[in-house]
Each structure stands twice: as structure tokens, then as C-alpha cells.
C-alpha positions as CSV (number, residue, x, y, z in Angstrom):
1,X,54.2,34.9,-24.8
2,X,56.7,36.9,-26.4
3,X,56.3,40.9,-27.7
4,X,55.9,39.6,-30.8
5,X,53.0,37.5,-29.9
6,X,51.0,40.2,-28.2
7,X,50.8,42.6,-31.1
8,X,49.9,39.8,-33.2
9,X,47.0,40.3,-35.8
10,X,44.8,37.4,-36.2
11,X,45.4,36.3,-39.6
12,X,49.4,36.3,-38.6
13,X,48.7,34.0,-35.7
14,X,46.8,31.9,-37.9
15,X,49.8,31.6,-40.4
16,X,52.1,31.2,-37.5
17,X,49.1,27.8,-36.5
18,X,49.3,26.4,-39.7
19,X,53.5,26.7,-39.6
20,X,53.6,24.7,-36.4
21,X,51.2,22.8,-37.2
22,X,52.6,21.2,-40.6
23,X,55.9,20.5,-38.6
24,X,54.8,18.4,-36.3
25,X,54.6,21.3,-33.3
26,X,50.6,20.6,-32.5
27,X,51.1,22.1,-29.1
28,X,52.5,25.7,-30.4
29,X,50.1,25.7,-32.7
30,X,47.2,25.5,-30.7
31,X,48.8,28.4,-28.7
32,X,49.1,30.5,-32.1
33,X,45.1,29.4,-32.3
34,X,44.5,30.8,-29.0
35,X,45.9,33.9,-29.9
36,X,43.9,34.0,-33.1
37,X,40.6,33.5,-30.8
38,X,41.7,35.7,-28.4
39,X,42.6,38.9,-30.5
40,X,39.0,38.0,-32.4
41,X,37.0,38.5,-29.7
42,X,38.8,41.7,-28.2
43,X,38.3,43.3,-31.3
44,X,34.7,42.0,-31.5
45,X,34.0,43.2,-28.2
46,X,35.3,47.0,-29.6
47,X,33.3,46.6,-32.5
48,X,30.1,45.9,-30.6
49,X,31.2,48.0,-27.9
50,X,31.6,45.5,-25.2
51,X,34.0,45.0,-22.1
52,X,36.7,42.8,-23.7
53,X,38.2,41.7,-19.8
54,X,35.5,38.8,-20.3
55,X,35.7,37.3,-23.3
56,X,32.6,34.8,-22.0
57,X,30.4,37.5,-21.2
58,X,31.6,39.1,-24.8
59,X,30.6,35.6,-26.6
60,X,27.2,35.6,-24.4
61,X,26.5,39.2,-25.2
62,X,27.1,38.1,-29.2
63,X,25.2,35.3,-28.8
64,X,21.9,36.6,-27.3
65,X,22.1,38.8,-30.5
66,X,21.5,35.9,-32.8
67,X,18.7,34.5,-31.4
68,X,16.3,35.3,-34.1
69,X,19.3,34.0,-36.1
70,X,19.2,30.1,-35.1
71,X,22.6,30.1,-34.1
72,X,22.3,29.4,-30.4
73,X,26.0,29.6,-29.1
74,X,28.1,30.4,-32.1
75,X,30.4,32.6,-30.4
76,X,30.4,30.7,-27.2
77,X,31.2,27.9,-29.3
78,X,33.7,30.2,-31.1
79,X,35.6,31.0,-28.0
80,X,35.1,27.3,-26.7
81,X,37.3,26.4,-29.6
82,X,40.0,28.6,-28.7
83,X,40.0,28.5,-25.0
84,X,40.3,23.7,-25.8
85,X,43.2,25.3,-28.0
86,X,44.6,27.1,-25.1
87,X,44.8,24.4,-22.5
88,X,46.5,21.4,-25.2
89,X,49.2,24.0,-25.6
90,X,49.3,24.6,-21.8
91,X,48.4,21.0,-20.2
92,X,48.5,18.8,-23.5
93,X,45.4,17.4,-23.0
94,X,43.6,16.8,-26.6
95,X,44.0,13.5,-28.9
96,X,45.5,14.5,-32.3
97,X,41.8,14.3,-34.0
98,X,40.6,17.0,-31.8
99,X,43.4,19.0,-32.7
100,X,43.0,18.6,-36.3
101,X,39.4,19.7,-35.8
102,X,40.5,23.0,-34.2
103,X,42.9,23.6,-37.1
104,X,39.8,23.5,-39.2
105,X,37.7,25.3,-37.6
106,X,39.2,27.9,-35.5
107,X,40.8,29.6,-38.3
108,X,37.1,29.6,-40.1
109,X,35.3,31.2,-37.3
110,X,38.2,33.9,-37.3
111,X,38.2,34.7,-40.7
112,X,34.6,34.8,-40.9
113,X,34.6,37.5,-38.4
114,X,37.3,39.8,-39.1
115,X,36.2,39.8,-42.9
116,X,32.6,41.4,-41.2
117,X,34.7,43.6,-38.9
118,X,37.4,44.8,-41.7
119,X,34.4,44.7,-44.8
120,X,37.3,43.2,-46.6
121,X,38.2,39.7,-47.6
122,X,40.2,38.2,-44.8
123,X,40.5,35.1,-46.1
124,X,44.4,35.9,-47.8
């Protein structure tokens, strides 16, 4: 992963995604949809003041927060998502149709997110 990459905000990975995507470049797209998860949950974890050097513990530790909430495994899920994103860009190893589905709803779950973290509309 380049500089570049690494300093990446969320919403630009997701715009890089949907670039690769639309050409045809599904596999560097789900890597710019890793990132997108990735960076989520670090910053989550900051919010929430968690340990952000395990993002499964992180998604747990969310998780067991929304009990009362019916939303059993929502971040898990989340960071699912993005890790199945992850290993087609590294191994190749999803059918197109599951990598549409993480184009649609990867970049939801992020959005969702960093507008509660930013209190602004991340959506743009």
C-alpha cells in the first residue's frame, strides 16, 4: 500500500472504490474498501476509546454495546465486510455478485459511522 494510501480518509478510499470499480478493476477496489473499513474502525475504536491493534475485539466491544439495540453483530458484520473485501483483492476469491454486494454496502456502513463520529453529513 502506497503513502498515499495510508493517510487516506475514508470517504477518499471510498471514491477511489467506486473509480476502480466502474472501470472494470473489482480487485483494487475491494482493497480501496478495505481501507475504507479499516480507517472506520481505528477511528471508532479512538472515539470509544478502544485498542485499535484489534479491530475484532474493537467490533465485539461495539457490538456488546447494542444489545438493547437488536443489532446483534453490526459491527462484526461491519468489519466482516471489509476484511471479504480484503482477501478478493489479495487471493481473488469472491464471484462478481458478492463483490457488487460489498460495493453496496461497505460504503453505507462507513458513511453511517463517520457521519456519527464527525456530527456532519458524510454522505458527500
Amino acid at each position: 500500500m502506497s503513502v498515499l494510501e495510508t493517510e487516506m480518509h475514508p470517504l477518499q478510499a471510498l471514491e477511489a472504490a467506486e473509480k476502480e470499480y466502474c472501470g472494470g478493476n473489482y480487485r483494487k477496489g475491494c482493497r480501496f474498501l478495505w481501507r475504507a473499513t479499516e480507517v472506520t474502525f481505528k477511528m471508532l475504536a479512538e472515539a470509544h476509546g478502544l485498542d485499535s491493534t484489534d479491530l475484532y475485539a474493537v467490533a465485539e466491544d461495539l457490538d456488546a454495546k447494542l444489545i438493547l439495540s437488536n443489532r446483534k453483530h453490526h459491527y462484526l458484520g461491519g468489519l466482516i465486510s471489509g476484511k471479504l473485501a480484503k482477501d478478493h483483492y489479495e487471493m481473488d476469491v469472491l464471484e462478481i455478485y458478492d463483490v457488487e454486494g460489498l460495493h453496496r454496502t461497505i460504503p453505507r456502513f462507513v458513511r453511517e459511522y463517520l457521519s456519527e463520529l464527525d456530527g456532519n453529513d458524510a454522505s458527500q
